[in-house]
N, C-alpha and C positions, 0 to 999 in steps of 0.2 A: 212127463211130470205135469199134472194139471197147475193150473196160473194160481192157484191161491199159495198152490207149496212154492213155486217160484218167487210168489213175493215175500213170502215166509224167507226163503233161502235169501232173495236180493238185501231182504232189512236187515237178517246177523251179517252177511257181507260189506254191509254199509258200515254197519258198529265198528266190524273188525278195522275196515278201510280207515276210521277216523282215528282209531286208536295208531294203526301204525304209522300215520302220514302228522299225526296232530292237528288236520285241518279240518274245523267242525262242521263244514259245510261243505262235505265229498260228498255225494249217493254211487252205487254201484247199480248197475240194472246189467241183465242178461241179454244180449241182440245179438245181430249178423255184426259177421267180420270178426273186429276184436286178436286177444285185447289192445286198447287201446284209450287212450283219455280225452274226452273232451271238455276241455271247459273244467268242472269240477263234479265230473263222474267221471269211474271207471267200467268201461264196458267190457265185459266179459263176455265170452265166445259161448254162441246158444249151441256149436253141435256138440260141446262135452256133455249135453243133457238126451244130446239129440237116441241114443241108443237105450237112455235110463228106462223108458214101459219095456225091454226086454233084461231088463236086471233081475237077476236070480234071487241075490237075498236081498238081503240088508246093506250086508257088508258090499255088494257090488254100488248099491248107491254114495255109502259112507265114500267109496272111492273117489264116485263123480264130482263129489261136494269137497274132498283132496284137492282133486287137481283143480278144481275152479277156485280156493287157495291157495293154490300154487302160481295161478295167473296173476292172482291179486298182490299176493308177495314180490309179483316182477314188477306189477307196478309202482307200486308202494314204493318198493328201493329206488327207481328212478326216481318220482317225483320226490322222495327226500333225498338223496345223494347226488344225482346227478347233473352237472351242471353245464348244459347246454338243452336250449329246447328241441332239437334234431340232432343225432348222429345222424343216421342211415337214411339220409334221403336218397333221392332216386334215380340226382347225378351223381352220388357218392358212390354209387356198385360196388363191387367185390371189398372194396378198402371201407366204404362205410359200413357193409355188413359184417365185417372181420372187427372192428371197432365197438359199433354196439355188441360183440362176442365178448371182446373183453372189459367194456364196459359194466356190462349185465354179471357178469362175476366178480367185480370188484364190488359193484353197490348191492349185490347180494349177500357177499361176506359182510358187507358192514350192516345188514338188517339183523342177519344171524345173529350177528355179534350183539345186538341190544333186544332181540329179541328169538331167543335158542329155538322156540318151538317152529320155527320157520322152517329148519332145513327139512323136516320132515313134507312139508309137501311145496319146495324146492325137489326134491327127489319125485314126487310124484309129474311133476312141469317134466322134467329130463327124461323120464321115462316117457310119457306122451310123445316128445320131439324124437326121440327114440324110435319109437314105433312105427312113428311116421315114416322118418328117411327111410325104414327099412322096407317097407310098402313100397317107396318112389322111389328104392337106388337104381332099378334097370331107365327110369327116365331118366337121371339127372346125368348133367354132362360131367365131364372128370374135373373141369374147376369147381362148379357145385361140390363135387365128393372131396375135394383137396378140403373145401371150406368146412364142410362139415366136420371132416377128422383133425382139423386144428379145433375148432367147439370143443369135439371128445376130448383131445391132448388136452386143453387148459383147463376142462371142467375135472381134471385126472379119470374120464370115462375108457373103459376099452374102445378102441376104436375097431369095432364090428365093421368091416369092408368085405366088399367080395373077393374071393382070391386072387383074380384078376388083375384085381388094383393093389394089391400088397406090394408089388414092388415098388414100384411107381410112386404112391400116398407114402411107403415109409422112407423111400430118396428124399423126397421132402421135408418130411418130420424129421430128420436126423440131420439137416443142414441147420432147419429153425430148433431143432433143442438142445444144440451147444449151450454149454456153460455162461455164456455172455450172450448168445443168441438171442433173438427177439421174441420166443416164447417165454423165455426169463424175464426180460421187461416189463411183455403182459402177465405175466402172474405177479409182479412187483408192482404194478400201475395202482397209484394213489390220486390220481385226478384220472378226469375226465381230458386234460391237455393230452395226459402221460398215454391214457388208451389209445388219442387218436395215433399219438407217434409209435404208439408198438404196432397198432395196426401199419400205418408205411410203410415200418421197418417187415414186417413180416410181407407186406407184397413186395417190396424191394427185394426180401432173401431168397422169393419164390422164381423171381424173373431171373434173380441172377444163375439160378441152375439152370436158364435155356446156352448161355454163356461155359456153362461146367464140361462142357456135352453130355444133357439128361437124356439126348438119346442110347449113349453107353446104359445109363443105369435102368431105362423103361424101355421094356422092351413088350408090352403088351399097353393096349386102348380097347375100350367098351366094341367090342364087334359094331354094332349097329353105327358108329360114325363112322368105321373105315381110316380110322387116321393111321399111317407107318409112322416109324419113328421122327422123322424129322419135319412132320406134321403137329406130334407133342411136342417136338421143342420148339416149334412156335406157338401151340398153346401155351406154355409156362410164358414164352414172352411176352404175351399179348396177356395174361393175366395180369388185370388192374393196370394196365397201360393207358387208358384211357380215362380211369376215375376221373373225378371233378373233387380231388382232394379241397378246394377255398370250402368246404361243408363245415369243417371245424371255421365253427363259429368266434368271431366273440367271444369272450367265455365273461359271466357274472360270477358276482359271491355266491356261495350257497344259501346264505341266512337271505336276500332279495329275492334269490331264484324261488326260495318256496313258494311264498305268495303269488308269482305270478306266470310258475312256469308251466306248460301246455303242452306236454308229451305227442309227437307223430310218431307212435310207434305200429301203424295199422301197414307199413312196406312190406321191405322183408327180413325184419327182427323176429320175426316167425313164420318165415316163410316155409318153412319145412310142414307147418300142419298148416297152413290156410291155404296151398295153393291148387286143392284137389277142388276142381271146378263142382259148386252145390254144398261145400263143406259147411257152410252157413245158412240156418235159416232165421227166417225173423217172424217177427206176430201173421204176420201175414202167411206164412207159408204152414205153419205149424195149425191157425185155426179154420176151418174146412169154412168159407164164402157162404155167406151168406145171404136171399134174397130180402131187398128191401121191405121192412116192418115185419118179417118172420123170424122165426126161430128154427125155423128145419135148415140142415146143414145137408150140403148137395157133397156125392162120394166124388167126384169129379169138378175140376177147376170151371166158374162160373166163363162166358164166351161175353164180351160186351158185342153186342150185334146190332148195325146200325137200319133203323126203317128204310132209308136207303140212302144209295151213293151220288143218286144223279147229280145232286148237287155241290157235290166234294170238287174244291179249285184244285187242278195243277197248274203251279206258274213257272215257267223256264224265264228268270232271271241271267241266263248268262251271257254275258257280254254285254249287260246293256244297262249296266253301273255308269253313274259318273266317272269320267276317269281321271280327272283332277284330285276328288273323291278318293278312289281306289288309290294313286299312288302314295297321296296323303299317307292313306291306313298301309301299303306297304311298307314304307319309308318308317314308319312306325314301330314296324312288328319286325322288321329287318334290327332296328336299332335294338327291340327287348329281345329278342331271340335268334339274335346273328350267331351267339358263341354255340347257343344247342342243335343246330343245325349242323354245324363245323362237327360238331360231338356225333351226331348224328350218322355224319356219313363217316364218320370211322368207325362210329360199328358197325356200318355194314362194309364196310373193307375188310372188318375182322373176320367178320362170317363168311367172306367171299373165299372159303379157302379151296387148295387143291387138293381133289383128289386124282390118282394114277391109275392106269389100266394099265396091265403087266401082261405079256406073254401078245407082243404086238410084232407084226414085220416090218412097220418103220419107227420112225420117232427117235427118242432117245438112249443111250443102252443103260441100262437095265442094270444097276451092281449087284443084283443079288441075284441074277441067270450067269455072272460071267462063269462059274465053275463047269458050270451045263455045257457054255458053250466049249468049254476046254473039252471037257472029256466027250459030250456029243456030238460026231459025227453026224451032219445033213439038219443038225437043229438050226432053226430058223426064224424061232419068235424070240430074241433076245432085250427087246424093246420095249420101253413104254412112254403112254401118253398120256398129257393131264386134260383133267376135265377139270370147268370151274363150275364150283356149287355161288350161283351166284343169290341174295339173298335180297333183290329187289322184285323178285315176280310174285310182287302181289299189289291188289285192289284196297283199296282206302277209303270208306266211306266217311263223313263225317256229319252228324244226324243234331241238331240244336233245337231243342224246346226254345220257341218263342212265345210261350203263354206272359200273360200281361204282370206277373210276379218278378218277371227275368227284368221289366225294366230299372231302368237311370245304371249303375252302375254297373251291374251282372250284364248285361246286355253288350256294353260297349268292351268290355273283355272279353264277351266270346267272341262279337265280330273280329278282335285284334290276333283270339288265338286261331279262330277259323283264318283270317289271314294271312297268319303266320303259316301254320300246320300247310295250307295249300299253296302256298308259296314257294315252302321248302320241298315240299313232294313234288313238285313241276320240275324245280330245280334237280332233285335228284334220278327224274326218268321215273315216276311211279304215277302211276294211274291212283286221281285221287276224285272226289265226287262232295262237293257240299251243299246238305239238305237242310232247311228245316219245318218245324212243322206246328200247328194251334188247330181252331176251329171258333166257333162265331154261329150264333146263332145265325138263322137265315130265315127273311119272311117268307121266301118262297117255300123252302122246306117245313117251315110252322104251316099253312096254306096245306100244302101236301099231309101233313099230321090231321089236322082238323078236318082234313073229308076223310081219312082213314077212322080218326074213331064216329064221325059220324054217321060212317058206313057201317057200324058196329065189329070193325077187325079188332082181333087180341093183339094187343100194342104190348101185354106182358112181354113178353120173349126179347125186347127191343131193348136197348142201352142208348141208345143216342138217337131221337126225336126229332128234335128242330133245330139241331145244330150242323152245320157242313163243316169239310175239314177245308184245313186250308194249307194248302200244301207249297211248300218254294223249293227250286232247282236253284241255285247261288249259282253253279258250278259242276256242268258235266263231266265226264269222266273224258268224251273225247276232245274236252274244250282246254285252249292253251291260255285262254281270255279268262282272267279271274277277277276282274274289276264289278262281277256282281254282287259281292261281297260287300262291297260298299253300303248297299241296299238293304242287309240284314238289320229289320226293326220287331218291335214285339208285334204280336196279335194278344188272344183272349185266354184260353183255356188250353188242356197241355192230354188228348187222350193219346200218352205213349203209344199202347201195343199196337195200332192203326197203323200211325205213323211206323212205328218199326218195321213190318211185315210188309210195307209201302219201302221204305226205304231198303230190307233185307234181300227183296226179289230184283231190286233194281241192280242190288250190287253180283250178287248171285250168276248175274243174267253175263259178267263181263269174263273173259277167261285167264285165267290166274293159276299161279297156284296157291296163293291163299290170300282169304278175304279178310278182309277188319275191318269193324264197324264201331264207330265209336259215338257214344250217346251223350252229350253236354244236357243237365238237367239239373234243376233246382226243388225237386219235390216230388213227390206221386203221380201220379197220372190223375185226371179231373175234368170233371165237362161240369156246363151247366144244367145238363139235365138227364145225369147219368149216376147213377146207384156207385160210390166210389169203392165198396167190396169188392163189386163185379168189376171194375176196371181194374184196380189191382188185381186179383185174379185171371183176366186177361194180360195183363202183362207177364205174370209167371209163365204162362199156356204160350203164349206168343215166343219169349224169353228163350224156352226150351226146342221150340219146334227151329226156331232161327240157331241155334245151336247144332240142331240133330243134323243142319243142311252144311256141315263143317265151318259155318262162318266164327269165327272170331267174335267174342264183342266183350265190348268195356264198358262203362259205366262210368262218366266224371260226375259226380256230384256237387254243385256250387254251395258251396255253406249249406250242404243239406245231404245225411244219411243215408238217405232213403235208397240210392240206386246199390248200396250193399244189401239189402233183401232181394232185389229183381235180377243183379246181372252177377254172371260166374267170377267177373274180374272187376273191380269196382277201386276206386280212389276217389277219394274227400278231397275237396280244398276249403278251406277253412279263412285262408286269406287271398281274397280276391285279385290282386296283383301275384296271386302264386299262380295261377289260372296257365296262363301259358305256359309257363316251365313246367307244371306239372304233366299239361296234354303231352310235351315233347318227350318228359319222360318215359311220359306210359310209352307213347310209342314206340321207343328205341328200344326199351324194355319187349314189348312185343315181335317185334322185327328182330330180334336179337336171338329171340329162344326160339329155337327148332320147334319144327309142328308137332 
């Protein structure tokens, strides 16, 4: 869809949006990620569009334009009905996304209810989230699919599973939809209090069938975990054991909540369509880069290409922080993020689970060979042995834009969550690595520029001139010393993709079995004397190849969008004292889900 019909689409979405929120000053616009609200727009998800130049009719479009009413209709019912600014944040797991579930159908019925023509594309939203899980069911694990088919039971959707999991998913369903059960409650929920306590109740009814012996009634798990029975009845008990139920907030009136309240629904209240890595694109990705002062559009992603390196710093800051300094900022970060580390290493306790090797000559015996052994004569492998899948071998990078935007208060947040985050990975046995990275003009490298064009060389092909990078080591990977930390201050200008491919190869280089890399950043990529198309454009190009090398990467955003166009997994923070909690979430979140 060319950008004129886009804004054409975005202005009736705005009208609609004011009409059903009452608030005259919403706008809606189409981007990455989504949906989600910031401030007083709703942002709608640009890859519902992303397939419309291969729509057949008309009516293949009318559809697109459904369901992107159907997004807006979710928001709408939150921001007039519901009263808390977060369910589902990102210590909430299993229990706040089971919450925002029955949330999301309580203040949907009450849209319907004032406004009928809703449910019509209501139905189109369910269908999309539909579509999806059925794409992702061989990846998700069987608490994801538990979750999902409690969505279908309250949404009264058939619950489409694989055959596999039918015993198992309706053991569960027929414990929670008892007549007084706690899918009763959730279809009963008239607040937002009442959602959060159906959701408990419904992870309380789940865990108590590890207690029922739900290995009597499952007798089947997704092949590719390998779990036996009494591996699922620890799944059931470990489901939502761990939540950070204090998420139910506070709760406000509704009539104060309208004017002020500020929806985080960008987690995973829709995690079933946004989690497919690329599923988002933004302005950037969609219009083909373009060379400075032209109008020709290049079929291939612009390279920001620097005249040269010689003068790019690396600085190995580790160990040689103040240490008065450093413990300071531990003693700090210990205090704001003691309890998410605690959180932390329980789920990787959770994932540390056993698996068994059967048909062994020593070990333990075996209950399911002893009939063999009865009737077989000379048989001899009755035994098995466990293996632990253990869920700390991996590498950690942590990568911080210090361009000179990140100072006075963004700045001193990262340093405290860079010292958190590194603190607690020491703590836990993980290889962890903190970078960060700018650039600054350089008179030697201006020097170097000015005999290059005096020499009459084509300077075109170049991105970055007379600026050098300037590059900081905090904190090796083989280093136990993290009082460099201390030392994290801004520099100038912020060209990401450098630094990333700088920082990518470093982590690359360590042996694991898997990498993450995570990006703290306040804005786009920028130099001072750099074409910022083509640096965006290098960031996607860079983005992708750092991907193809199996690494992991995140995107935290500080009060700023933008790393949801560039990175596959991306989170906002919006309020800077959320900064930490949020980095611990991503990563528990990370470290938690299978490769």
């Amino acid at each position: 869809m060319d950008s004129s019909r886009i804004d054409a689409l975005e202005a009736r979405l705005g009208k609609l949006a004011r009409v059903l929120t009452g608030e005259p000053r919403l706008t809606v616009s189409i981007g990455a990620g989504g949906p989600r609200v910031e401030r007083e727009r709703f942002v709608l998800p640009s890859r519902v569009l992303e397939n419309e130049q291969d729509a057949e009719s008309v009516e293949d479009i009318e559809g697109e334009e459904a369901l992107l009413t159907g997004y807006l209709d979710l928001l709408a019912a939150r921001w007039r009905h519901s009263a808390v600014h977060r369910l589902d944040t990102a210590q909430a797991g299993v229990t706040g996304r089971i919450a925002q579930i029955v949330e999301d159908r309580r203040v949907m019925e009450r849209l319907a209810a004032q406004f009928p023509g809703a449910r019509r594309y209501v139905a189109c939203w369910r269908a999309q989230l539909a579509r999806d899980a059925a794409r992702r069911w061989q990846t998700l694990t069987w608490p994801e699919r538990l979750v999902w088919a409690i969505e279908r039971t309250l949404w009264d959707e058939p619950a489409e599973v694989d055959e596999r999991d039918v015993t198992s998913l309706a053991a569960a369903l027929r414990v929670l939809e008892d007549a007084q059960g706690p899918l009763a409650a959730a279809r009963a929920s008239h607040s937002t209090n009442a959602s959060v306590r159906a959701a408990q109740a419904i992870v309380a009814g789940v865990r108590s069938l590890a207690s029922r012996g739900a290995n009597n009634m499952m007798q089947t798990a997704h092949p590719v975990e390998e779990l036996d029975d009494e591996a699922l009845a620890r799944e059931l008990d470990e489901f939502g054991a761990h939540d950070d139920t204090a998420f139910a907030l506070a709760l406000e009136g509704e009539e104060a909540l309208q004017a002020t309240q500020a929806l985080d629904i960008a987690a995973d209240a829709q995690a079933h369509a946004d989690s497919a890595p690329g599923a988002a694109l933004s302005e950037a990705d969609t219009a083909a880069p373009r060379t400075s002062g032209t109008e020709g559009a290049f079929a291939k992603p612009q390279r920001s290409i620097p005249l040269t390196t010689a003068f790019d710093l690396v600085i190995d800051l580790t160990g040689s922080g103040d240490a008065t300094a450093w413990r300071k900022l531990r003693t700090l970060a210990r205090a704001e993020t003691g309890a998410l580390k605690t959180h932390l290493e329980r789920v990787l306790k959770a994932e540390e689970r056993t698996h068994w090797k059967h048909e062994q000559e020593r070990g333990e015996i075996d209950r399911s060979a002893l009939a063999r052994l009865a009737v077989s004569h000379g048989y001899r492998t009755p035994f098995r042995v466990s293996a632990h899948a253990s869920g700390r071998d991996a590498a950690v990078t942590l990568l911080l834009d210090l361009s000179g935007s990140m100072a006075g208060r963004k700045i001193e947040l990262a340093r405290l969550c860079a010292a958190a985050l590194a603190d607690a990975l020491i703590q836990l046995d993980f290889e962890a690595e903190v970078l960060g990275y700018s650039s600054v003009e350089s008179p030697p490298m201006r020097e170097h520029y000015e005999r290059e064009r005096a020499a009459g060389v084509d300077l075109r092909r170049y991105n970055r001139l007379v600026e050098r990078l300037d590059l900081r080591i905090f904190k090796r990977f083989d280093a136990r010393d993290p009082s460099g930390l201390a030392a994290i201050e801004c520099g100038h200008e912020n060209p990401d993709g450098e630094a990333l491919t700088w920082a990518a190869r470093r982590l690359a280089a360590r042996k694991a079995r898997r990498h993450l890399l995570f990006v703290l950043s306040d804005g786009c990529p920028s130099t001072g004397d750099g074409d910022p198309v083509i640096l965006r454009s290098d960031l996607h190009a860079r983005v992708a190849e750092v991907s193809a090398q199996g690494i992991e990467l995140v995107g935290i955003g500080i009060q700023d969008d933008s790393v949801e166009a560039f990175y596959p997994h991306a989170v906002v923070v919006r309020k800077l004292h959320e900064l930490p909690a949020v980095a611990f979430a991503t990563l528990s979140r990370m470290l938690a889900r299978p490769r």
